[in-house]
VOGU-3710 file (C-alpha; in Angstrom, 3 decimals, decimal comma):
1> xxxxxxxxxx> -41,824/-56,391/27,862  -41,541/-56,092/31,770  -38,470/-58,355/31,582  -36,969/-55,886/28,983  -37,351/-53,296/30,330  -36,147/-54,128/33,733  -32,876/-55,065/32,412  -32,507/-51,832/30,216  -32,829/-49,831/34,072  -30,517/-51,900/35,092
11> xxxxxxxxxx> -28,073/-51,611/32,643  -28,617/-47,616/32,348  -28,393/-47,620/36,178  -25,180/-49,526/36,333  -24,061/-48,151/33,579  -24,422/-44,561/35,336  -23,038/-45,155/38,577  -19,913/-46,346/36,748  -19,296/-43,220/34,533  -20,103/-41,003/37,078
21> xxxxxxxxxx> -17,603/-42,881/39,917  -15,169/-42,773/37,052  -15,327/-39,150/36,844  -15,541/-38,167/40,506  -13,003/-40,799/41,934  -10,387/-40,639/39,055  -11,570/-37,376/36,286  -11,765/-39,835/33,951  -14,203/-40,081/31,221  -15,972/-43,442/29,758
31> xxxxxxxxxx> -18,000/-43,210/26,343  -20,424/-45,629/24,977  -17,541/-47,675/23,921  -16,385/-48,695/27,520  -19,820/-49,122/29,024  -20,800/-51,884/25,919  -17,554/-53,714/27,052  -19,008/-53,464/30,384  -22,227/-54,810/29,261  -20,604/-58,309/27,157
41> xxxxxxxxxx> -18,575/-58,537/30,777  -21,859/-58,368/32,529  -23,625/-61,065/30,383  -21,080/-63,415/31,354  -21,727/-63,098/34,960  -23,611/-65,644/36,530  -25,423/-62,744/38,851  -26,411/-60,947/35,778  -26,800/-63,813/33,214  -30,772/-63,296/33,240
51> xxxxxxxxxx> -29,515/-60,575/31,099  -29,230/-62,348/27,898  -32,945/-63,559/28,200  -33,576/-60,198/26,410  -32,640/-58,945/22,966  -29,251/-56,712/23,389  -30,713/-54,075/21,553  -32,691/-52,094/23,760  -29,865/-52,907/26,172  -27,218/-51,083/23,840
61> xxxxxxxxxx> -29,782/-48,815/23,155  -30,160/-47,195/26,682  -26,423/-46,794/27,061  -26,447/-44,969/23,756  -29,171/-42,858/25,237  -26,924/-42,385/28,221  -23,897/-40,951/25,665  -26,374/-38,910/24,777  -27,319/-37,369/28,079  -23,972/-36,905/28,839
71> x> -23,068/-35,358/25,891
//
């Protein structure tokens, strides 16, 4: 559960810093659409990889959360 949820405030963090850069740097939005990409690209790094140790839904889950907020 500590595992879990250490990757889901990762992910949300990440996840956060890149929509808002993306809005203050270029006034461009991302959705929950570009920041799932983001999240297969970041499974496949070998940094991140500990992040398929946990189940992908809570992981999708906070970014939909994250929509949310934003919307």
């Amino acid at each position: 559960m500590r595992r879990t949820l250490g990757c889901v405030r990762l992910v949300d963090n990440k996840a956060l810093h890149l929509r808002t850069q993306a809005w203050y740097e270029r006034q461009e939005r991302v959705g929950y659409a570009e920041t799932s990409s983001m999240l297969t690209d970041w499974k496949k790094q070998e940094e991140l990889d500990f992040l398929n140790e946990v189940s992908c839904v809570p992981l999708q889950q906070g970014l939909r959360h994250l929509q949310t907020a934003f919307t």
